[in-house]
C-alpha positions as CSV (number, residue, x, y, z in Angstrom):
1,X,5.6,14.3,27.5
2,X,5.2,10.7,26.5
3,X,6.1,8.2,29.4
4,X,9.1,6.0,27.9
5,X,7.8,2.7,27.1
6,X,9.9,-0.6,28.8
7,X,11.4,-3.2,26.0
8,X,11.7,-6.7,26.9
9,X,14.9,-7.8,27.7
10,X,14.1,-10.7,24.8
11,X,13.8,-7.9,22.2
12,X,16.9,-5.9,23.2
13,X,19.8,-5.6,21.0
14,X,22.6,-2.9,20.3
15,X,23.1,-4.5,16.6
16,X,19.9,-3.5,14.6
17,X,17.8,-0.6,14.6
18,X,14.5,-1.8,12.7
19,X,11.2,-1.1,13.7
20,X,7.8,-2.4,12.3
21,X,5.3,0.1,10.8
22,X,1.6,-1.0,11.2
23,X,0.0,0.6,7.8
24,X,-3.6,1.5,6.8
25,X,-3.7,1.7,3.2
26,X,-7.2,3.2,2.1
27,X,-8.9,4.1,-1.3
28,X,-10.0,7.2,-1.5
29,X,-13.5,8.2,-3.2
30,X,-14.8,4.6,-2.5
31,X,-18.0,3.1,-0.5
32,X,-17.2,0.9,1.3
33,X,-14.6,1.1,1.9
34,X,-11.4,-0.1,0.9
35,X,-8.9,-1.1,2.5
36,X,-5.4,-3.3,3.9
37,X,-3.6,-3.4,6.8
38,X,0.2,-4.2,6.6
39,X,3.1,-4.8,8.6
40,X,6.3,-3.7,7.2
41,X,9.8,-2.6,8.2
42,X,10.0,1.4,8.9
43,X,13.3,1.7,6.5
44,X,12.4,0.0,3.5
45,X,12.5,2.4,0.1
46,X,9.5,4.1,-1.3
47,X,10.4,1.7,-4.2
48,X,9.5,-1.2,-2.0
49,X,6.6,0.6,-0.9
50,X,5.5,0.8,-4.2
51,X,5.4,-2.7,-5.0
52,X,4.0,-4.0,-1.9
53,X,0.8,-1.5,-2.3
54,X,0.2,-3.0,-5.5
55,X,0.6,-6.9,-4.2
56,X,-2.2,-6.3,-1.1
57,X,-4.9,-4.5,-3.3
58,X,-3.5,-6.2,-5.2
59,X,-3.1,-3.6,-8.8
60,X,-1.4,-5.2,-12.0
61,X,1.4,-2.5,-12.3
62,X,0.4,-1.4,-15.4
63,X,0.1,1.9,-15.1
64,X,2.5,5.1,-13.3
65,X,2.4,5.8,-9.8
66,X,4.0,8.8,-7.6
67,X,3.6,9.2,-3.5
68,X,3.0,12.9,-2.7
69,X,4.3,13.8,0.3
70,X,3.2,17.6,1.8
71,X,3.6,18.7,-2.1
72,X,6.7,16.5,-2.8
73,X,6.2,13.7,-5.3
74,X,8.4,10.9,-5.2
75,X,8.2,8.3,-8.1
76,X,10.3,7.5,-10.7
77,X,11.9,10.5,-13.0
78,X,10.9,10.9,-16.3
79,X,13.4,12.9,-18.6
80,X,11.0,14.9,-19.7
81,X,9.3,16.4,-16.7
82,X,10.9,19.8,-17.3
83,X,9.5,20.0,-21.2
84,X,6.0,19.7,-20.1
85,X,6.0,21.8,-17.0
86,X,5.8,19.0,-14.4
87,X,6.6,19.0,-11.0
88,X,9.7,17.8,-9.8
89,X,9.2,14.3,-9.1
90,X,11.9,12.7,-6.8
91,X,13.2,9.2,-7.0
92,X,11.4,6.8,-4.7
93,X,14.7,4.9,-4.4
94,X,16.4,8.0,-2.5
95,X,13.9,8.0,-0.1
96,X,12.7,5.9,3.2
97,X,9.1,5.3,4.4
98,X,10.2,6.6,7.9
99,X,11.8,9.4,6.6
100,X,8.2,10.8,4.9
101,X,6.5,9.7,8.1
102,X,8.8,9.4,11.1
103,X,6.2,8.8,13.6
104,X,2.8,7.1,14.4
105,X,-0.4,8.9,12.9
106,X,2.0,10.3,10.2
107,X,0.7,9.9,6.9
108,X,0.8,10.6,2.8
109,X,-1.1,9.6,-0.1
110,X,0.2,6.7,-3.4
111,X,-0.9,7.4,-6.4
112,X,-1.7,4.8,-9.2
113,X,-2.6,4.8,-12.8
114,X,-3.0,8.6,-13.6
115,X,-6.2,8.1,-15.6
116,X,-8.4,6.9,-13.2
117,X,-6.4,8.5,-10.3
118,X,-6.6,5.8,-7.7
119,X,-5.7,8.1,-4.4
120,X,-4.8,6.0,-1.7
121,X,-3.9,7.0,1.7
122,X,-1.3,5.9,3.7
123,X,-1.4,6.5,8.0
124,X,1.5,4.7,10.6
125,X,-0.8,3.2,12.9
126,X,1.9,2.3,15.6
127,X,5.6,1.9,15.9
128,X,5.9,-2.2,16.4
129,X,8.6,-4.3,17.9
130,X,10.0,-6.3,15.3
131,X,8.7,-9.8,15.6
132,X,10.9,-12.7,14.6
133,X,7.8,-15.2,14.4
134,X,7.0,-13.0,11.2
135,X,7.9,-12.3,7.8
136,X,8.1,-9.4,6.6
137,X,5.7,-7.4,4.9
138,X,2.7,-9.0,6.3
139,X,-0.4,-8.2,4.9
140,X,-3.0,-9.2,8.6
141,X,-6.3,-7.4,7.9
142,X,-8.2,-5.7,5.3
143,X,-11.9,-5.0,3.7
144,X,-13.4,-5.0,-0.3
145,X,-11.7,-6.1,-3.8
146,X,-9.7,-3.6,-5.7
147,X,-11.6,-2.2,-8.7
148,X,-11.0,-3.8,-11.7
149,X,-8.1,-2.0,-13.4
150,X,-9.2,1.0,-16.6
151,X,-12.5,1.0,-14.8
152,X,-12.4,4.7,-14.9
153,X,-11.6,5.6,-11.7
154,X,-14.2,6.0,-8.6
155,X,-17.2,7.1,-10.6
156,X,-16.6,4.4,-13.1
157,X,-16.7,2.0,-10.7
158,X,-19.7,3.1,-8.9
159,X,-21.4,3.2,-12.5
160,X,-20.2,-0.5,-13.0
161,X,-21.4,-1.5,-9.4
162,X,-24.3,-0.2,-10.2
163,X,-24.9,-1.9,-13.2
164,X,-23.7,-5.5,-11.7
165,X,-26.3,-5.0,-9.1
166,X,-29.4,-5.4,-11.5
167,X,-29.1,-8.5,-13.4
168,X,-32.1,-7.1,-15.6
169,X,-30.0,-4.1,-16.7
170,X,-28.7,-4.8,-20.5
171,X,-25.2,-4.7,-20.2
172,X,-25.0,-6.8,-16.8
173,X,-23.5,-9.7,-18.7
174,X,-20.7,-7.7,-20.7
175,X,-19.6,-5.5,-17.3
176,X,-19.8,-8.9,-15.4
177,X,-17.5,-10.5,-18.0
178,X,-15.3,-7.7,-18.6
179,X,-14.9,-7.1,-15.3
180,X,-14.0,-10.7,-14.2
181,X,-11.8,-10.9,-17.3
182,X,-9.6,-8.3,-15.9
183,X,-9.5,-9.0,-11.9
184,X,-8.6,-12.6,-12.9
185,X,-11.2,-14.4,-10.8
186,X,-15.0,-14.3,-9.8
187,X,-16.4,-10.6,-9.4
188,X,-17.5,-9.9,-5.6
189,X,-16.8,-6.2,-4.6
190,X,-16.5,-7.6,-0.7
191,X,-13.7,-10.0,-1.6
192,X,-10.6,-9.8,0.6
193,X,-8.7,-12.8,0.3
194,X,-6.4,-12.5,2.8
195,X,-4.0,-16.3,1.5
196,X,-3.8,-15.1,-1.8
197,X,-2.5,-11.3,-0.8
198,X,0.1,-12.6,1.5
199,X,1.5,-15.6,-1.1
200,X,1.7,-12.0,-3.8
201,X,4.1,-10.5,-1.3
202,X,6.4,-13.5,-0.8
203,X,6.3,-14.0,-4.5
204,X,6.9,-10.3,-5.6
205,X,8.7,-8.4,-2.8
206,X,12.1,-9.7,-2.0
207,X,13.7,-7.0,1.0
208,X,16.8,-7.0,2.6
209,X,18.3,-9.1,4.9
210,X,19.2,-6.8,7.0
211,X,15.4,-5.2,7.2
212,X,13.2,-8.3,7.9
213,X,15.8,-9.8,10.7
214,X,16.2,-7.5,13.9
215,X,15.7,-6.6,17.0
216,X,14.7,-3.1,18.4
217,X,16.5,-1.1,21.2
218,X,15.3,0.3,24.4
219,X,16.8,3.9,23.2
220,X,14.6,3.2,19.6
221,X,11.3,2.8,21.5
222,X,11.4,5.5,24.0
């Protein structure tokens, strides 16, 4: 049995009950690897999950997405589903990130763009004491530029990284440009820019109140 952790008397408080989720977010399929590390309150919706996964890779939301969760998915429903013989896909708005993975070293995958089936996997890393010098979500860590978007998944990618690394090759130029074009800035497949990330997430993922001010309970860490 786990010894019961101490709280500092500074962080004690009977009125909230958030906690702070440290996530690694990895792409499957990919060498190196890539991947962010985040900070984000353990209640927010799978909805607000979904949209700060595609500010710290950072994806252009153009495509669907779904979280599968020990063979749930939770996205949003289509009308159709049951005309084309699709799984049950729950709505992401019903559901909480701690209530998919309750506890540290839990985990599940995100989905994006079901063409080139970007898999990414989610893990807790640790159950945090909410910090009031921070804002939350946080992007603090991270490796490696997303793939350009339609690049046709993980072996299109390796094919285009392959043919950016010989300048000699006859469609180095196109690939470059095309690629560049899309990401929206200078191709470098070790790019993590860590500024730009974070200013995504203040610009495009507005939480509640109530789950980015807090303090944490003795009886909510034990």
């Amino acid at each position: 049995m786990a010894a019961k952790r101490s709280v500092p008397k500074d962080l004690v408080s009977s009125k909230t009950n958030n906690t702070i989720y440290q996530l690694k977010i990895s792409l499957e399929e990919i060498g190196p690897l890539i991947w962010r590390r985040v900070l984000v309150p353990s209640q927010i919706r799978l909805s607000d999950l979904h949209s700060i996964i595609q500010c710290v890779m950072p994806w252009t939301e153009s495509h669907l997405h779904q979280f599968v969760v020990d063979g749930k998915f939770y996205g949003v429903p289509s009308e159709n589903e049951d005309d084309y013989g699709l799984e049950e896909t729950l709505n992401e708005k019903s559901a909480t990130l701690s209530e998919i993975a309750p506890t540290a070293k839990s985990g599940f995958y995100y989905e994006y763009d079901f063409g080139d089936s970007w898999i990414h996997n989610v893990e807790v890393e640790k159950v945090l004491a909410f910090d009031s010098k921070l804002t939350y979500p946080v992007c603090i860590d991270g490796a490696g530029c997303a793939p350009p978007e339609d690049c046709g998944g993980a072996c299109g990618y390796e094919e285009l990284l392959e043919t950016l690394s010989n300048r000699k090759n006859s469609e180095y130029e196109e690939m470059k440009d095309w690629a560049e074009a899309s990401l929206g800035h200078k191709f470098d497949p070790k790019l993590f820019d860590l500024k730009r990330i974070n200013k995504l997430l203040s610009a495009n993922v507005k939480l509640p109140k109530s789950l980015i001010s807090g303090t944490l309970t003795e009886k909510q860490l034990a």
